[in-house]
C-alpha positions in Angstrom: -61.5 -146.4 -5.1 -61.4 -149.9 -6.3 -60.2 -148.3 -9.7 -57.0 -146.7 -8.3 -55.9 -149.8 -5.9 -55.8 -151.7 -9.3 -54.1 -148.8 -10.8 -51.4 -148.7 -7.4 -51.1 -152.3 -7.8 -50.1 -152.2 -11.5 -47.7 -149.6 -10.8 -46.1 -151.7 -8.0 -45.8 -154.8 -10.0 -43.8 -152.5 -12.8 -41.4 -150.5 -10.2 -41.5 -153.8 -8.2 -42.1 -152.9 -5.1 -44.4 -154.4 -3.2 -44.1 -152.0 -0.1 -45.8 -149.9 -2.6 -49.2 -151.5 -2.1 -48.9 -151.2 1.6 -50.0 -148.1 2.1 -53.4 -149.1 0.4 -54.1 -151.8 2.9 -56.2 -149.9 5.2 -58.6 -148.0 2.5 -58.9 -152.1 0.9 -60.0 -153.2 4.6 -62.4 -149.9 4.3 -63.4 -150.7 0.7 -64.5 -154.2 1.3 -66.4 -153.0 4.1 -68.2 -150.5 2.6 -68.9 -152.4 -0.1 -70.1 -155.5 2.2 -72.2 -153.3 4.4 -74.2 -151.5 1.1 -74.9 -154.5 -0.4 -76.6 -156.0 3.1 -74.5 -158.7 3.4 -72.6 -157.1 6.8 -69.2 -158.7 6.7 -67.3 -159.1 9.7 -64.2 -157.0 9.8 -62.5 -160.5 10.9 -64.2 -161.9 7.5 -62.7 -158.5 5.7 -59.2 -159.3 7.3 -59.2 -162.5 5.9 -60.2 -161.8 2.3 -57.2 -159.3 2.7 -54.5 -161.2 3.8 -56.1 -164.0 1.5 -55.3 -161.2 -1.7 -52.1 -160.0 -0.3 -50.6 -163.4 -0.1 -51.8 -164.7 -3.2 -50.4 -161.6 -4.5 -47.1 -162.4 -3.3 -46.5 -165.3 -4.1 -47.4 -164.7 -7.6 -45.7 -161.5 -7.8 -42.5 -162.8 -10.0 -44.8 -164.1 -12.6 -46.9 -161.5 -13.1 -44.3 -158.9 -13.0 -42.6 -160.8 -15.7 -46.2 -161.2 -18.0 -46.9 -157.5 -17.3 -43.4 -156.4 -18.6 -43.7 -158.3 -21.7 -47.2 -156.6 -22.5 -46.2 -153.4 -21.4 -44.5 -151.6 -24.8 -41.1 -150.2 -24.4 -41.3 -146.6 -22.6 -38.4 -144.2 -21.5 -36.6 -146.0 -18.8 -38.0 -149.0 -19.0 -34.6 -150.8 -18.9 -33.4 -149.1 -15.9 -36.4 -150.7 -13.8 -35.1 -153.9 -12.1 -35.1 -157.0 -14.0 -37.7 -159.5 -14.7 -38.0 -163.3 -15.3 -38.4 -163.2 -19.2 -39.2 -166.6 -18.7 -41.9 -166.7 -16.3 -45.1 -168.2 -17.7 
């Protein structure tokens, strides 16, 4: 699951939307959870919250520069130019 959040937020970062990634919010919360509660630890879903919002914000307020580093890697593909436009300059 972790697999295809990284995968969702890839995609969202080249489509640029970030409304994209918030549909995956609540299987994230579930994720770290699960995770937390295998391992033994038991993290607090106020703990969980936190590490969320902690990655979503950080997330957003580096979203124009890596949107920009990912479009640079990312080799030319069909409709590639009609995406919306990215800082070619950023980082």
């Amino acid at each position: 699951m972790a697999c295809v959040l990284v995968v969702m937020t890839i995609f969202a970062l080249v489509i640029d939307r970030r409304s994209f990634l918030t549909a995956g919010l609540g299987y994230l919360a579930w994720l770290i959870w699960a995770l937390a509660s295998r391992s033994g630890e038991g993290l607090d879903w106020p703990v969980v919250l936190i590490l969320i919002g902690g990655a979503v914000t950080a997330l957003g307020a580096w979203w124009v520069p890596l949107r920009a580093r990912l479009m640079r890697v990312l080799p030319d593909f069909p409709g590639k130019d009609r995406l919306p436009p990215y800082a070619k300059g950023a980082l």
